[in-house]
N, C-alpha and C positions, 0 to 999 in steps of 0.2 A: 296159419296153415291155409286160411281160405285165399289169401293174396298166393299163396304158389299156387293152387290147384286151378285158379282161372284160368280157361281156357285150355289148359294143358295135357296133352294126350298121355304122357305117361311119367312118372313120378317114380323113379327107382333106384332104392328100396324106399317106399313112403317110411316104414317103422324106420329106418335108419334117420331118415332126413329127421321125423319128430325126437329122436334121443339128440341131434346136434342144434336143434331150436331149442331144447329144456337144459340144454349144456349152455348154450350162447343167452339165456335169458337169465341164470346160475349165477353166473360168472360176470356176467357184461362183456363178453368179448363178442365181438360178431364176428360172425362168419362170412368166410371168402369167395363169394361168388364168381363165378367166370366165363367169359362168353369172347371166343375163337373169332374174326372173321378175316378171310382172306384177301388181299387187295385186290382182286381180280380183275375191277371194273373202276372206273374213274368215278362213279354215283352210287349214291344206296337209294332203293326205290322204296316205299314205304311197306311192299312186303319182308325186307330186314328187318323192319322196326317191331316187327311181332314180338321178336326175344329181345330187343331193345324195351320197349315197353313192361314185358316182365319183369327186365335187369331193375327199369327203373323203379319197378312197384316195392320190389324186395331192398331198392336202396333206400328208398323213403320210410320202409321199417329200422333203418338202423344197420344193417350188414354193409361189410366192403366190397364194392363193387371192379372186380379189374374187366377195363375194355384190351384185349390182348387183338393185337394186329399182327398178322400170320405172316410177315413180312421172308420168315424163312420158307415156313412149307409152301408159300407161294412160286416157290423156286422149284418145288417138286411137282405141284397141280395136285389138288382132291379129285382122287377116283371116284368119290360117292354119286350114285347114280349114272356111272356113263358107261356106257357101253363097248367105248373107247380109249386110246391112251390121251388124258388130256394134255394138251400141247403146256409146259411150260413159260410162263412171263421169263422177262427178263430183267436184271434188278434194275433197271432204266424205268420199265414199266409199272414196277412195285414200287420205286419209290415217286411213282407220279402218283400215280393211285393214292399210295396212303397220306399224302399230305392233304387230302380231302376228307380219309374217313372220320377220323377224329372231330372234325370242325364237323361235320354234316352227324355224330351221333350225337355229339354234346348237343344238339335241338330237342333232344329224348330224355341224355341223361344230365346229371347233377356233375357239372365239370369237375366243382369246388369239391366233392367227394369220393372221386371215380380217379383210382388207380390204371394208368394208362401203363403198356409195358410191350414189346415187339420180342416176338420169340428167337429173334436173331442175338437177342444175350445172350442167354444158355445152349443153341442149338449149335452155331458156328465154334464155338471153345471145344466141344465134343469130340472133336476130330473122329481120322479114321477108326481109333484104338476104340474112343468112346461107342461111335457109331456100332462098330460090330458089337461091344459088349450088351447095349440096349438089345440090339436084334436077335442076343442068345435068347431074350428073354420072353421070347412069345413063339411059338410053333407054325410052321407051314402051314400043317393041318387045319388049326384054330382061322389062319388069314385066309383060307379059301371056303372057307364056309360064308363068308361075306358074300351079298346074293351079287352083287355085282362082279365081283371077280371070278364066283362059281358059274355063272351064266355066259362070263363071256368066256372063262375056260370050256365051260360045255358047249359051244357053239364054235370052236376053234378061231375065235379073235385073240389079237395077241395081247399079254400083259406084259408090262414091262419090269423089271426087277422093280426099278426105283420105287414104283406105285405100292410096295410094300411098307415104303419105307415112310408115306405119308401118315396112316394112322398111328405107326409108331411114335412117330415127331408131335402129334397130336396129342397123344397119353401123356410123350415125354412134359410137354407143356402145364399138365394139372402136379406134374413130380417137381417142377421149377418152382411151381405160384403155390404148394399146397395148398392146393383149391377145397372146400368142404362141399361145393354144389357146381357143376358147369352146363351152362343150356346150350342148348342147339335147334334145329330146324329137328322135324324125324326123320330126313335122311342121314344126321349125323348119329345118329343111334350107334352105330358097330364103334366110330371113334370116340364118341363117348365114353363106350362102356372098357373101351382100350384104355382109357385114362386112370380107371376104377382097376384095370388088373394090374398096370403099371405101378400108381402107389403102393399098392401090395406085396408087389417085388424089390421094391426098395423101403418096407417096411414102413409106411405110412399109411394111417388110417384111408379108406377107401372114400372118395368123393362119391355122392349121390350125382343123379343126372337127370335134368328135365329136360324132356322135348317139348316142343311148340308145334303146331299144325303150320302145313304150307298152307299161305294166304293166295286164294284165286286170285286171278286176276280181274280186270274188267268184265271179260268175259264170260266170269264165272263156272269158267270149266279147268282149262291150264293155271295150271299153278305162276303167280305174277314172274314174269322175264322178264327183259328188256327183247329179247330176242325172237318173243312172240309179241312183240307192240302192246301187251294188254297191263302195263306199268304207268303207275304214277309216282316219279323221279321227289324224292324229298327238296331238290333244288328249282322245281318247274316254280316257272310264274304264279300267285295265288289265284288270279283268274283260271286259266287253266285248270292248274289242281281241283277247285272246288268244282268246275265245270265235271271232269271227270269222273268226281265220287258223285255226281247227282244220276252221271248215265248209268251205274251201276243196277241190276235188278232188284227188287222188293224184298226178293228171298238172300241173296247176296247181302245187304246191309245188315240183318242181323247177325249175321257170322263176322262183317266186318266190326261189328260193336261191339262185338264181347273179345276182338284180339287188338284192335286198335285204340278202342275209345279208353277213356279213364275216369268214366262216368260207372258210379258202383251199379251191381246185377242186379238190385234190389231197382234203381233207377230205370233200370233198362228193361228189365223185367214192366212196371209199368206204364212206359211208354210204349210196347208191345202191345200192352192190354188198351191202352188206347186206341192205336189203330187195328185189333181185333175187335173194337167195338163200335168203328167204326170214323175214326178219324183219319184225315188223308194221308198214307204213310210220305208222302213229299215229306212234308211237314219234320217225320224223321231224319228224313235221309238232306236234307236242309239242314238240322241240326247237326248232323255228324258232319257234313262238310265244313261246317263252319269251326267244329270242334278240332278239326285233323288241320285246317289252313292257319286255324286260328298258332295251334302248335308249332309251324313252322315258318310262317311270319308274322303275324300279329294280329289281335283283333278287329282295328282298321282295316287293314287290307280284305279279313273275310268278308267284312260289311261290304268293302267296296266290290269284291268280287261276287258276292250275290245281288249285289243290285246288277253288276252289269250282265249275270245269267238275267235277270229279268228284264233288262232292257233287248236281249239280243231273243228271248223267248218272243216276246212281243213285239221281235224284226224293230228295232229300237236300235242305234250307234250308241256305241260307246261313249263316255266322256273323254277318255283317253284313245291316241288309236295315232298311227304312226302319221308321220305328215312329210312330205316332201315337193319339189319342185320341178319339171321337167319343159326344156324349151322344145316348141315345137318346132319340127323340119324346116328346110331349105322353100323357102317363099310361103310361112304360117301353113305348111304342109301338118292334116291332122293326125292324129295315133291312130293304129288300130288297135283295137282292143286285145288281142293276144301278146301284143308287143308292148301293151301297158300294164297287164297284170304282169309281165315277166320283170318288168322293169321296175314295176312298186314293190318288185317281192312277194309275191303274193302267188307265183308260179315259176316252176323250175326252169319252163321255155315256153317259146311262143305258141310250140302244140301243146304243150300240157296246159295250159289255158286255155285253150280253142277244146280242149277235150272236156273240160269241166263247164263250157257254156254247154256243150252239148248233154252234159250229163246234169243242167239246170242250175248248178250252184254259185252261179256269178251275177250278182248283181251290181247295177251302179244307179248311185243319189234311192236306195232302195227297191229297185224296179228290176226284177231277171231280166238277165240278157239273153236273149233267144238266136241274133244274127253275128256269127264269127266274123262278119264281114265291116261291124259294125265301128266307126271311126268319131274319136270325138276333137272339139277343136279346145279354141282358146276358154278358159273355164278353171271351174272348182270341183273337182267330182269326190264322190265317197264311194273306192269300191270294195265290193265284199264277195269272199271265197268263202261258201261254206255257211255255218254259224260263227267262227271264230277269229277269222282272219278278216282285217282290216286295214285301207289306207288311203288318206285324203290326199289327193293330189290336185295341184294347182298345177297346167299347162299354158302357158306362156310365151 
């Protein structure tokens, strides 16, 4: 019981969920857990992995885990949370999408025991005759009390029929996989708990449902996006990644350790107590990165991406770091500098690198460049955008 309640904003019906654990421990049969997600996006960013990380705690107790790919209600768009009709993929787009999800969850969960399954089985056979007999079974009344439908109804935005039809096809999915538990984010709450009156009406025991807290982002205020920049992509570089989770704040790490790490509370609990007593929370926030990089490439790689934060901390180059060749103009005519960061990659165009000397963040062979004017000739140079970006260039 304590592996579900980690982290978890709501548990409902908890007394149900413990009679289907004293059932599933009885008996030996475990129970079907289940966790939705829709291809929306071509990457999962490590705010997915919050109910991934649950799925995974409760598979290493022994229950079945299905990763279910929404490849159909993807066709519909989740209303949850928009204020809007959300624009529809196309099954062109879903089926790019989903050929990543799977490879990018299996980093979380247990391939070898994880029941993989696309809702396009059971949804598309439903046809029209099926489709309407689902929709007798749930009321107008009941789907606009959902805050997001009622708000945008009270505000005279329009809703589209179809958007009804989303959390239907969502329930219908726990009636397919007789699910015993299905997680979600908390804004999947209202589909959830559609899932729980849907058994019901087809006469099967009601699934419990846990939500997970949205995971802020870097920023620590917005919940992680891809769309507000404040996301770390489970496929970034390890450099990168671990770079990321160290910018994160003081206060922000401990909320990310108790939804991310898989270090017990009891651990986490006294490593707190240490940096309440006064040791350098770096030190923490060190370890979790190394912990979160370490999960999605190896632990080589995290060793090697904390050295090179501390090489680039202490304005240090990288051991790796991109290399290339560029011949100089017509009669050993030299570069200018905007038109060499554009050229290394290391800037969009030649003003936006003329913009970012001005803004202090370019330097070359370690040295800010101060003069946009500034031309170099035949050589080896190392130049650098930022903390991060890097390229040795030989001119020739």
């Amino acid at each position: 019981m304590a592996a579900t309640l980690r982290g978890c904003e709501e548990l409902i019906p908890q007394e149900d969920w413990v009679k289907k654990l004293v059932r599933s421990e009885t008996t030996g049969t475990p129970l079907r857990i289940k966790l939705g997600l829709d291809p929306t996006a071509p990457d999962i960013h490590i705010g997915h992995t919050v109910v991934l990380n649950k799925l995974r705690q409760l598979q290493d107790l022994g229950h079945q885990v299905i990763f279910l790919i929404g490849d159909f209600t993807s066709l519909i768009g989740d209303p949850s949370g928009r204020n809007t009709t959300r624009p529809p993929l196309t099954p062109e787009q879903i089926k790019l999408n989903a050929e990543t999800y799977y490879r990018q969850a299996s980093l979380v969960l247990d391939p070898a025991k994880t029941e993989i399954r696309y809702n396009s089985e059971w949804c598309e056979p439903l046809g029209a005759t099926g489709m309407i007999q689902l929709a007798s079974r749930y009321t107008v009344a009941r789907m606009m009390e959902r805050n997001d439908f009622h708000d945008r109804f009270t505000a005279g935005t329009p809703i589209s029929v179809h958007e009804f039809l989303y959390p239907l096809m969502q329930g219908y999915d726990s009636v397919a996989l007789k699910s015993d538990l299905e997680l979600g984010g908390t804004d999947q709450k209202f589909n959830l708990l559609m899932g729980r009156h849907l058994q019901q009406e087809y006469g099967q025991e009601p699934q419990c449902i846990l939500t997970m807290p949205l995971l802020e982002g870097l920023d620590g205020i917005e919940k992680m996006s891809k769309s507000k920049n404040n996301y770390i992509g489970i496929s970034e570089d390890a450099n990168t990644m671990f770079a990321k989770i160290l910018s994160i704040s003081d206060v922000l790490m401990w909320r990310w350790y108790t939804l991310l790490s898989f270090r017990s509370e009891t651990d986490i609990m006294a490593l707190k107590a240490e940096v309440a007593g006064g040791r350098n929370p770096k030190d923490a926030k060190v370890a979790l990165a190394k912990e979160i990089t370490t999960r999605f490439h190896n632990a080589a790689a995290a060793d090697a991406a904390e050295q090179d934060f501390v090489n680039r901390s202490k304005g240090g180059i990288p051991d790796e770091i991109p290399e290339l060749s560029l011949p100089l103009g017509d009669g050993g005519a030299a570069w200018g500098i905007g038109a060499l960061l554009k050229s290394a990659g290391l800037a969009a165009s030649s003003g936006e690198g003329n913009r970012l000397i001005d803004g202090g963040g370019v330097r070359v062979d370690s040295c800010v460049v101060s003069d946009k004017g500034l031309k170099l000739g035949a050589g080896t140079y190392v130049l650098q955008v930022g903390k991060r970006k890097f390229a040795r260039v030989t001119l020739v």
